[in-house]
C-alpha positions as a Python dict, from the first residue, in 0.01 Angstrom:
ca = {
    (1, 'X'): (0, 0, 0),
    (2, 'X'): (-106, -398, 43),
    (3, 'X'): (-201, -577, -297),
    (4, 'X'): (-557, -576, -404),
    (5, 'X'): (-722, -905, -348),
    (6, 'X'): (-898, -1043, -659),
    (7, 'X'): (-1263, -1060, -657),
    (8, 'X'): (-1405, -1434, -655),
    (9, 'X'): (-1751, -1474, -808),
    (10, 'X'): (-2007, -1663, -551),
    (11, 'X'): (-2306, -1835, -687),
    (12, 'X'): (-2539, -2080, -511),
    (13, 'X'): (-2664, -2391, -547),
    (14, 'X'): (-3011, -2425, -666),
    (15, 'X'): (-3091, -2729, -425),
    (16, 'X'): (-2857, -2723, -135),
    (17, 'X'): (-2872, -2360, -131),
    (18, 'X'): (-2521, -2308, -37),
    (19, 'X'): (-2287, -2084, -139),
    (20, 'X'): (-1972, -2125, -364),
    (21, 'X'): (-1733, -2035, -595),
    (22, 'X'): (-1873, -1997, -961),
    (23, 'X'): (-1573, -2227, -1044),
    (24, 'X'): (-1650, -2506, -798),
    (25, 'X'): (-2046, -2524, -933),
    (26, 'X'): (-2169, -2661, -1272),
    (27, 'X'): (-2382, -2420, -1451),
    (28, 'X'): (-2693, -2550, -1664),
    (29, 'X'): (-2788, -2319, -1898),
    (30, 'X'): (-3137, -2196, -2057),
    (31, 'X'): (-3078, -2141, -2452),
    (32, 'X'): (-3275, -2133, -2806),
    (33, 'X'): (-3196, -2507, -2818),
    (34, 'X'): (-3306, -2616, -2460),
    (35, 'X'): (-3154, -2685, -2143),
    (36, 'X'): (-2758, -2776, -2161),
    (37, 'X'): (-2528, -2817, -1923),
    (38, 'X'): (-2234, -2576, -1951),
    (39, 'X'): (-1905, -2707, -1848),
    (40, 'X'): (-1695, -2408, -1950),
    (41, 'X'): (-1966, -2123, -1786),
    (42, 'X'): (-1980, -1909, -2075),
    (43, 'X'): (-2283, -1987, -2297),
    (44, 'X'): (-2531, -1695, -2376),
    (45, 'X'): (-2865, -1754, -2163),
    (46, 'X'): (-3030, -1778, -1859),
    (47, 'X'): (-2810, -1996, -1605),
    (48, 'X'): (-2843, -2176, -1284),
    (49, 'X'): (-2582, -2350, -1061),
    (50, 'X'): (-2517, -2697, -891),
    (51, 'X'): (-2266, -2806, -674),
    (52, 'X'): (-2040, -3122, -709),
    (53, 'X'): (-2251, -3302, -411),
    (54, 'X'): (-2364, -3622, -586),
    (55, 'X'): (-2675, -3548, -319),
    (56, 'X'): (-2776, -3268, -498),
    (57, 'X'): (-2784, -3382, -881),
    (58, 'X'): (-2983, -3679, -700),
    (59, 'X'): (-3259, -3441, -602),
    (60, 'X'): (-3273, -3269, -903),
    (61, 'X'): (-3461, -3414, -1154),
    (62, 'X'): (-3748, -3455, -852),
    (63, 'X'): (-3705, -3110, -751),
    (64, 'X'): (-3881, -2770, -940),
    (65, 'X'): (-3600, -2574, -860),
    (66, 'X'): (-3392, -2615, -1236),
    (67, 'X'): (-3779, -2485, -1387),
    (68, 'X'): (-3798, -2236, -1184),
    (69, 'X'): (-3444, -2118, -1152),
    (70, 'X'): (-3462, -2096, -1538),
    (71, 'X'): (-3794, -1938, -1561),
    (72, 'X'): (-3918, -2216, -1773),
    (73, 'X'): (-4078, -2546, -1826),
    (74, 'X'): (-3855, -2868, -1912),
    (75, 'X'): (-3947, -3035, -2165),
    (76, 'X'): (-3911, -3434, -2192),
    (77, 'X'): (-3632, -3440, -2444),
    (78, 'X'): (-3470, -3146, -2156),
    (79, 'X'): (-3538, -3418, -1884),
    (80, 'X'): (-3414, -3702, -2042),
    (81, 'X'): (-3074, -3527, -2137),
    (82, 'X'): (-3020, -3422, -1787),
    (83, 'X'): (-3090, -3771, -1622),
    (84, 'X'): (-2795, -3909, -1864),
    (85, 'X'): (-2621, -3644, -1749),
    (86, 'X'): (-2671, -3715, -1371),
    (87, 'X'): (-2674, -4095, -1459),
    (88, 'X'): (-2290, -4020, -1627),
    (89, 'X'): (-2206, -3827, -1336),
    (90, 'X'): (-2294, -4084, -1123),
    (91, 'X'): (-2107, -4343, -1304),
    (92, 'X'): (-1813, -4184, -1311),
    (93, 'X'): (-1825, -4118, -912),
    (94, 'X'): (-1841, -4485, -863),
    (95, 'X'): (-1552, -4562, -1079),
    (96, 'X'): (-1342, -4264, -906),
    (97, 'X'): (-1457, -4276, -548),
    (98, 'X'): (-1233, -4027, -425),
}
């Protein structure tokens, strides 16, 4: 009898709509607090996944998907913690082009 291969959660991207492992997405989560990002993928609430394409955290403040992938509103003090999030993430891709 062969091994059993291990089962690999897929999740996809909310912009680019493509489809990954949950490990090579970022997962922004819904919770009592507001919207966080979630590097470790295991806070309680309702989640939704990026990829690592610089393209697609570009798009995403612009875009409705996050709102609607949450099934809620943003609010500013939500906005503005994601755009220094993207705006970090974009910093540290021009000090690390790889």
């Amino acid at each position: 009898m062969k091994g059993r291969r291990k089962h690999i959660p897929q999740r996809t991207c909310i912009i680019c709509r493509r489809t990954y492992s949950k490990r090579e997405l970022t997962r922004i989560v819904r919770t009592a607090d507001g919207v966080r990002v979630d590097p470790t993928g295991k806070l309680a609430g309702r989640g939704a996944y990026v990829c690592n394409d610089n393209a697609c955290w570009q798009q995403l403040p612009a875009s409705n998907a996050l709102a609607r992938a949450l099934k809620t509103s943003l609010s500013p003090e939500d906005r503005a913690a994601l755009l220094a999030v993207i705006a970090a993430r974009m910093a540290a891709a021009c000090e690390n082009p790889a």
